[in-house]
C-alpha positions in Angstrom: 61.2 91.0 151.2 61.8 93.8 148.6 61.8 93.0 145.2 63.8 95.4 144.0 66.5 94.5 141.4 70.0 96.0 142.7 72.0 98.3 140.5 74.4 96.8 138.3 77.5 98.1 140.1 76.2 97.1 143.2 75.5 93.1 142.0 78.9 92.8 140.7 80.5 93.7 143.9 78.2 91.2 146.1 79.1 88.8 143.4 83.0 90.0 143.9 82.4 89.5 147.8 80.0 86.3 147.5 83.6 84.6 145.2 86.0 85.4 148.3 84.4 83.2 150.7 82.5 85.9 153.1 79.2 85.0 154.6 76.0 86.9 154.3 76.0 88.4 157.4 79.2 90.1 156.8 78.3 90.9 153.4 75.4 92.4 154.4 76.7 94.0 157.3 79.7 95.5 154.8 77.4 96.3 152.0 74.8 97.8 154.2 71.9 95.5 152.8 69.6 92.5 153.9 70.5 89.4 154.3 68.1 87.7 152.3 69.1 89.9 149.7 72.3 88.8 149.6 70.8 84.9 149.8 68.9 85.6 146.6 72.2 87.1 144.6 73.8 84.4 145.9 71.8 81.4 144.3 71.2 83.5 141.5 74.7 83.5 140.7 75.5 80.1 141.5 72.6 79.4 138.8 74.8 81.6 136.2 77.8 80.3 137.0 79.3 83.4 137.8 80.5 82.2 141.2 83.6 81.1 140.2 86.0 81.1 136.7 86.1 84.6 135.0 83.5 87.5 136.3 81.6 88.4 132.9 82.3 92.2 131.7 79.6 94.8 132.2 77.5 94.4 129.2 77.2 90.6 129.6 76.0 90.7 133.2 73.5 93.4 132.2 71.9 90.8 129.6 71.4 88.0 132.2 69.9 90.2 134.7 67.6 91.4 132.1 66.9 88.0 130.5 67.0 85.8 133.9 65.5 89.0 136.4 63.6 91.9 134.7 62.9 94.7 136.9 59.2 94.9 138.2 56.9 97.5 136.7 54.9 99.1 139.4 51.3 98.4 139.2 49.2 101.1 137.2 45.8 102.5 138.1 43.2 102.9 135.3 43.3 107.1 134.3 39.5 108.7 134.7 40.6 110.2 131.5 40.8 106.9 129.4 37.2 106.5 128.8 37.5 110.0 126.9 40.6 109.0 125.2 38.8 109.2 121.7 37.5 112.5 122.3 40.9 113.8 123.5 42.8 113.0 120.3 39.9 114.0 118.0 40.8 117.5 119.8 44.0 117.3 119.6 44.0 116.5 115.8 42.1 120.1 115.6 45.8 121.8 117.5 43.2 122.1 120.7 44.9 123.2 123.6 44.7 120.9 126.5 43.5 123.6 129.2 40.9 123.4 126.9 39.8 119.6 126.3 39.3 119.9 129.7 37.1 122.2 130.1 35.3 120.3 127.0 35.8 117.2 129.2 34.4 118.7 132.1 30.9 119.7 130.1 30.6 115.7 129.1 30.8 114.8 132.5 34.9 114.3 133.6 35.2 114.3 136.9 38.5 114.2 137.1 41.7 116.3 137.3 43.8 118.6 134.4 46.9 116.7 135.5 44.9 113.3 134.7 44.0 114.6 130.9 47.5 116.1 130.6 49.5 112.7 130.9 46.8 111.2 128.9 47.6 113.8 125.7 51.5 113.6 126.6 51.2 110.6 126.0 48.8 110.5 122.6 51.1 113.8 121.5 54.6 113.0 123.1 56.0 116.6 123.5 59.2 117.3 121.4 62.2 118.0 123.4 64.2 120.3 121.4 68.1 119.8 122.0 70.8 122.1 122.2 74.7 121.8 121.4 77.3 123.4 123.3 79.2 126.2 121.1 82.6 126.5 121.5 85.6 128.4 120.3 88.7 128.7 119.6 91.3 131.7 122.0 90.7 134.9 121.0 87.9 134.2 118.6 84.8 135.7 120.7 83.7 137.6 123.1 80.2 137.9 124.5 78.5 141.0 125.7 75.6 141.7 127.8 73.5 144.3 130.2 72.0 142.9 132.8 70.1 144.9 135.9 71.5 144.5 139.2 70.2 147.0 141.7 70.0 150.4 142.6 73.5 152.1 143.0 74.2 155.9 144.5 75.5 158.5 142.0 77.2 161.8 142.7 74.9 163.6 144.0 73.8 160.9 146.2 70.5 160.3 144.3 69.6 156.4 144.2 69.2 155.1 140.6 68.6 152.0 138.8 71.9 150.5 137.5 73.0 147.8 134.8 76.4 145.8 134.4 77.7 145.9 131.1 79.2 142.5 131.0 81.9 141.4 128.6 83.3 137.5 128.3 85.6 136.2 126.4 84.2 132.7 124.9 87.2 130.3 125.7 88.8 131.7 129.2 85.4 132.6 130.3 87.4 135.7 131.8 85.1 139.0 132.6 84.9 142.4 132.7 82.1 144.1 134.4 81.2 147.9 134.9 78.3 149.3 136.2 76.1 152.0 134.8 73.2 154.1 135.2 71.9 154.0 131.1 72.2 151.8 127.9 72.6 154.9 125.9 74.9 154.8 123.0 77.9 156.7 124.8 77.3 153.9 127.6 77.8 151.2 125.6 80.3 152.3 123.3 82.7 153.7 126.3 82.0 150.3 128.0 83.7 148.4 124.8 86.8 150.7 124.9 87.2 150.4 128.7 86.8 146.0 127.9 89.2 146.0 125.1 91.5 148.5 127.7 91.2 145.6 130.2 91.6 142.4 128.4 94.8 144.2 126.1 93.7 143.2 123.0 90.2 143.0 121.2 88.6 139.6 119.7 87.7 138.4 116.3 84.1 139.1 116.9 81.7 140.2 119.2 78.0 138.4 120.1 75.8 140.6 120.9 72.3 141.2 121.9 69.5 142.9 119.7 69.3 146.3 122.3 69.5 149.2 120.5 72.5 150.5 121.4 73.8 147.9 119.0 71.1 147.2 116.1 68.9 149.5 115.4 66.6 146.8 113.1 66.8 143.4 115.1 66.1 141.1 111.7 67.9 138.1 111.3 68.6 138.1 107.9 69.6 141.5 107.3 70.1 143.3 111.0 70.5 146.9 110.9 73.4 147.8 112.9 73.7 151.3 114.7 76.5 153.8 112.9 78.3 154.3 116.0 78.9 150.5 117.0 79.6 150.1 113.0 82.4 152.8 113.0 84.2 151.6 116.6 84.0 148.2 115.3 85.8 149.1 112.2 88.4 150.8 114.5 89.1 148.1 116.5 88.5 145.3 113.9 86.4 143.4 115.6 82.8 141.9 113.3 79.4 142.1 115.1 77.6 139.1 115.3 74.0 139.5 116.8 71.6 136.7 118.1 68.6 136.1 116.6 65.7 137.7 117.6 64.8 136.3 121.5 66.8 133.4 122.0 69.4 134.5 124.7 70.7 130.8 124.6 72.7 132.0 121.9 74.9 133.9 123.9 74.7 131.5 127.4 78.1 132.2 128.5 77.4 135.7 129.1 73.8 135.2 130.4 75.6 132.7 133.0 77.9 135.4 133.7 75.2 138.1 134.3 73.8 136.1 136.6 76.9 135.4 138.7 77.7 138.9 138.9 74.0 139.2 140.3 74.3 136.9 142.6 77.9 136.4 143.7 79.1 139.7 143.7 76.1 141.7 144.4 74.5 139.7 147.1 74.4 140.9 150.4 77.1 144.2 149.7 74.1 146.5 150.2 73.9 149.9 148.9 77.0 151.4 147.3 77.9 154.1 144.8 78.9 153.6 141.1 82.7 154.7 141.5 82.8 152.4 144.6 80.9 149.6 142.8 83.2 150.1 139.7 86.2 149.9 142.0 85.7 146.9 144.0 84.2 145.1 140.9 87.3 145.5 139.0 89.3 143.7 141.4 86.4 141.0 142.1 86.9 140.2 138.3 90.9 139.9 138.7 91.0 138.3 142.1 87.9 135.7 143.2 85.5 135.6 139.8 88.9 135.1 137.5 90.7 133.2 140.0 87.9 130.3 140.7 87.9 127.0 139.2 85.3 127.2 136.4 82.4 125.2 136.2 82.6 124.2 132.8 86.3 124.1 132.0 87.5 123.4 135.3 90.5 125.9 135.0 90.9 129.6 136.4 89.1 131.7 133.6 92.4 134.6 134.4 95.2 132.5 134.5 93.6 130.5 130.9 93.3 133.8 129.4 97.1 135.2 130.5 98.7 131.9 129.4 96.7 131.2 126.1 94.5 133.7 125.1 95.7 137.0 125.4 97.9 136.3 123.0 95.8 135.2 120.5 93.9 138.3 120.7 94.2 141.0 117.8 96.5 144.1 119.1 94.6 147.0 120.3 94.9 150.1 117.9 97.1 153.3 118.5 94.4 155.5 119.5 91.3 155.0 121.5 87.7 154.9 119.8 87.1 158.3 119.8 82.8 158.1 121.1 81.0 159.2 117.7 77.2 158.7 118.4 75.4 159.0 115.1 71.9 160.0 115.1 69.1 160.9 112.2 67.8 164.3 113.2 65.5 166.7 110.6 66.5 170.0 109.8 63.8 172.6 110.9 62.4 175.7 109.3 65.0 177.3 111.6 67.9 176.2 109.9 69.2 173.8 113.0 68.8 170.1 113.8 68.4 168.9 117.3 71.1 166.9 119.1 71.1 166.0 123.0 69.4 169.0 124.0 71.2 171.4 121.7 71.1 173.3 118.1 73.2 172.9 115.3 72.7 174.9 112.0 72.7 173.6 108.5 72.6 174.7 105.3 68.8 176.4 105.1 68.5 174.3 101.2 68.6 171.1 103.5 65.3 172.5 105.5 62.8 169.8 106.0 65.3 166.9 105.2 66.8 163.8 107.4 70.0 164.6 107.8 72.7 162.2 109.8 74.8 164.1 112.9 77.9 162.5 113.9 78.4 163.8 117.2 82.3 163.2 118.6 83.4 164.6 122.1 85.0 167.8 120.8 83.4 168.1 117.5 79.7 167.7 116.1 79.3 167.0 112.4 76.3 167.2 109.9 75.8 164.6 106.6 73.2 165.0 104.4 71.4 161.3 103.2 74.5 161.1 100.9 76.9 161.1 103.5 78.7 164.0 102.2 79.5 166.8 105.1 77.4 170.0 104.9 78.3 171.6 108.3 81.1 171.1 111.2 80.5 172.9 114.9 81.9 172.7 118.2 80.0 170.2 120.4 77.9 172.3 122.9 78.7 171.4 126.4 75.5 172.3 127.9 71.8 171.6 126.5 70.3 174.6 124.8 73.3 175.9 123.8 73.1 177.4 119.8 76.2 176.6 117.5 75.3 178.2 114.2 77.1 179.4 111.2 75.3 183.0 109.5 76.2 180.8 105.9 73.6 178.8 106.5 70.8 181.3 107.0 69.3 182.6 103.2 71.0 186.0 102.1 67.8 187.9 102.5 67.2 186.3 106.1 70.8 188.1 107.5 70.4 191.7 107.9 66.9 191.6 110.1 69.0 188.8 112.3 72.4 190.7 112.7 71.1 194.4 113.2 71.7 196.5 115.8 71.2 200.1 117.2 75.1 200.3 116.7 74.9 198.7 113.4 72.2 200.8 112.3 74.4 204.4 113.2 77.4 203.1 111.8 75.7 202.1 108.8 73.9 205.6 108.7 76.9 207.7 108.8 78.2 205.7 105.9 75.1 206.8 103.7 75.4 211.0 104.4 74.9 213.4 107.2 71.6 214.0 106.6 70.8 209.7 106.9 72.7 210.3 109.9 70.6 212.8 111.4 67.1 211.2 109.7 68.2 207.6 111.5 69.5 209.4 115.0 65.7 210.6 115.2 64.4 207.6 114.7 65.7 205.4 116.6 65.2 208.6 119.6 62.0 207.9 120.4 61.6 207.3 123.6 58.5 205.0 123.8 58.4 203.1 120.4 61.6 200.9 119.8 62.0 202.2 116.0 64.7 199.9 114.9 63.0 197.9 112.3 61.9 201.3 110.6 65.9 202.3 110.6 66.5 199.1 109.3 64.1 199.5 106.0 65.4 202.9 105.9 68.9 202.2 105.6 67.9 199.7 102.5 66.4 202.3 100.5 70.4 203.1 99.2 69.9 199.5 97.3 67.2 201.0 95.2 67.8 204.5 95.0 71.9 205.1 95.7 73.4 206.9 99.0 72.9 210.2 97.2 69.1 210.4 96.5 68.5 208.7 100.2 70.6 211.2 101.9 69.0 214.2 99.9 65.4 212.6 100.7 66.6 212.6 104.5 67.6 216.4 104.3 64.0 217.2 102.1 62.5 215.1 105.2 64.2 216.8 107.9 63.8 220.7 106.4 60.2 219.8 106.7 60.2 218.5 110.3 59.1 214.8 109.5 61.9 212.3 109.3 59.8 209.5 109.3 60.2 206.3 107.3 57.1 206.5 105.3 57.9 210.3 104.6 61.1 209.4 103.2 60.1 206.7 101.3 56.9 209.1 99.7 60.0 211.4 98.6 61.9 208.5 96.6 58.9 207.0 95.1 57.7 210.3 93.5 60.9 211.8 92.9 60.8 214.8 94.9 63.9 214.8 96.1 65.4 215.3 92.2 63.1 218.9 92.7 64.1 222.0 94.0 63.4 223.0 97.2 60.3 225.2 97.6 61.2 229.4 98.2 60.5 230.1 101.7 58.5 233.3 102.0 58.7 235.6 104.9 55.3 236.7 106.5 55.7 239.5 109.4 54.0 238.7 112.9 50.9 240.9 113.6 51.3 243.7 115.9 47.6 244.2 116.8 44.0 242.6 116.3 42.3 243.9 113.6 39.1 243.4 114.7 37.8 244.4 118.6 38.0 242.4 121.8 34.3 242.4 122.1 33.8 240.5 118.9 36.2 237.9 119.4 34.9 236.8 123.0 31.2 237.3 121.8 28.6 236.9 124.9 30.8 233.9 126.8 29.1 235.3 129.8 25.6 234.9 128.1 26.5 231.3 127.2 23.5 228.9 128.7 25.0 225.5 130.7 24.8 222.7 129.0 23.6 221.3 132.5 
């Protein structure tokens, strides 16, 4: 017969049955146990007293049993590890790990196994068991958020990619809103918070979130650095950031839990979809069979908790939508323009070689120096390499070379005098040589010497048949244009040789071969 001592609950009803007369087959039949069982409980209890008069409460009957019929300790076999019990905790006084003692063990002759020496230092070095308390909150107070990966979803042009669900629930409905995407960029992430706040109607006290950097860009958990983007939309919607400590997801288990039911609930078994079709059946999942389910943990329907209680207690949404601002710390190049998703924005060239912050919106893209104080304002490019720059922001010196033109260059030209006009219209006629640059320094000469001593150097230039740049420039600098032109003198053209035919050809015909 078993020794085994019966549960306490299950004593106190064969004492219940033995007190109404029944015998021990039909106890034993009832109670699905042996008979000599029930003999046993039986004299026991007639040796207590317990058979008739007032059945003894819970905590009594627990004493006798443990006073009168202590539960049997299996027998224990001798551990090969005890005769090296010594050595073990000398080890482990020296923070020795146990994998290994027992490879120690092993070179002094254990023969035994790693689960053997294990028990044995659990046992000299009980391990702490670190408890947890459950967090909760009061309606409307917090809202987790979380990405999690779930798969591989289609996008528009039918291309496979991984995909993530941003996942967003509030702490005391438990009520969810999930939407799949292909990044964790900034945009992502803060378009993912409006669409949330869009869905529940109203936006929470604060937000727990994870250190990604979407979020913080300096995970420390005494001062955490929080990206400019999430700081601004939470200041629009008025909700305060509260991020876990560095690796310790507990913090935030209601959201982990929901990550993972949205992996395995929803996800499991759909196969492959696209995003705007996984978005769209989502959405209702979260109204219909994840909101309308019977909770694990508060054992109420997280939607129709949220619509009763908690939306209300949520803070109204603002007027306006966030409008996406993704700030970003860029340098300003030797070119004069900092480099934002692919694109170029100019800035002031004093700024060159300085971090400066760009605030980029949908519509507009704006430029703070490390004071915060705006320096520049452009159009957001819609496609990458596109230029946005301002001429202001180029030096003075640095404009002419970058705006001029063969057009620029004649109109510029006729302003100065016919004879620039005419100098200029030669240059730039070369047919082989592109001679703009040279028209270019030409044209400046007027800001050293005036319109009227260039335009007399062009027609000096041009009476002599060499228009050129450097000729021009010759005239200028010596000051010959300031002289009087030279008195042309008239020689005839010869009407015959003046000396024979004979002595101008010479012997050509008497000329030896060079080979």
């Amino acid at each position: 017969m078993s020794e085994r001592r019966l549960k306490l609950m299950e004593i106190r009803e064969l004492i219940r049955h033995i007190r109404e007369g029944r015998s021990d087959r039909q106890i034993a039949k009832d109670l699905e146990i042996d008979r000599r069982t029930v003999k046993r409980y039986r004299e026991w209890g007639k040796e207590q007293g317990y058979l008739e008069g007032e059945l003894p409460n819970h905590e009594s009957l627990l004493k006798a049993l443990d006073y009168t019929m202590p539960e049997k300790t299996p027998p224990q076999n001798r551990s090969r590890a005890d005769p090296f019990r010594a050595r073990i905790e000398e080890l482990l006084k020296e923070k020795v790990k146990v994998t290994a003692i027992y490879d120690r063990l092993k070179d002094q002759g254990y023969a035994g196994s790693y689960m053997s020496v294990l028990r044995l230092a659990r046992k000299i070095e009980p391990k702490e068991v670190e408890t947890f308390t459950r967090k909760e909150c009061q309606p409307g107070e917090e809202a987790e958020i979380d990405f999690g990966y779930v798969g591989m979803m289609r996008d528009g042009e039918g291309n496979f990619r991984k995909t993530w669900a941003f996942v967003m629930v509030l702490g005391w409905s438990r009520y969810a809103y999930v939407e799949f995407v292909f990044n964790q960029k900034v945009e992502t992430w803060l378009r993912c918070h409006r669409n949330a706040l869009e869905f529940f109607g109203g936006v929470p006290r604060r937000c727990v979130i994870d250190n990604l950097k979407s979020g913080i860009t300096q995970a420390i958990w005494d001062d955490p650095q929080v990206q400019m983007a999430y700081r601004e939309c939470a200041e629009h919607y008025g909700f305060l950031i509260l991020p876990c400590r560095p690796a310790t997801p507990e913090h935030k288990g209601k959201v982990e839990g929901g990550v993972s039911y949205v992996q395995g609930r929803f996800m499991g078994g759909r196969g492959l979809m696209s995003l705007v079709q996984g978005n769209r059946e989502v959405r209702k999942w979260c109204e219909e069979e994840a909101g309308m389910r019977v909770h694990g943990t508060t054992k109420e329907q997280p939607r129709r908790r949220f619509e009763e209680i908690e939306k209300k207690r949520l803070k109204t949404l603002p007027v306006a939508p966030y409008d996406l601002a993704i700030w970003k710390k860029s340098k300003l190049h030797r070119d004069c323009h900092v480099v934002f998703d692919g694109s170029y924005y100019s800035a002031p060239f004093r700024l060159v070689g300085q971090s400066l912050w760009v605030c980029a919106g949908t519509r507009q893209v704006r430029i703070f120096n490390g004071k915060y104080e705006l320096v520049a304002t452009h159009e957001r490019a819609t496609q990458p390499g596109t230029r946005r720059t301002h001429r202001d922001h180029y030096p003075p010196e640095k404009l002419p070379g970058l705006e001029r033109t063969r057009e620029s260059c004649l109109a510029q030209a006729e302003d100065q005098g016919l004879a620039v006009q005419k100098a200029v219209e030669q240059i730039l006629a070369d047919p082989v040589v592109d001679r703009i640059h040279q028209a270019g320094r030409l044209l400046r000469l007027s800001e050293k010497y005036g319109s009227k001593r260039l335009n007399d150097a062009c027609q000096r230039a041009l009476d002599y048949g060499d228009p050129a740049y450097k000729t021009i420039k010759g005239i200028l600098k010596h000051n010959l244009d300031q002289e009087d032109p030279p008195i042309a003198v008239q020689i005839p053209p010869a009407c015959t040789f003046l000396r024979p035919t004979s002595e101008l050809v010479g012997g050509l015909a008497e000329v030896p071969s060079w080979n």
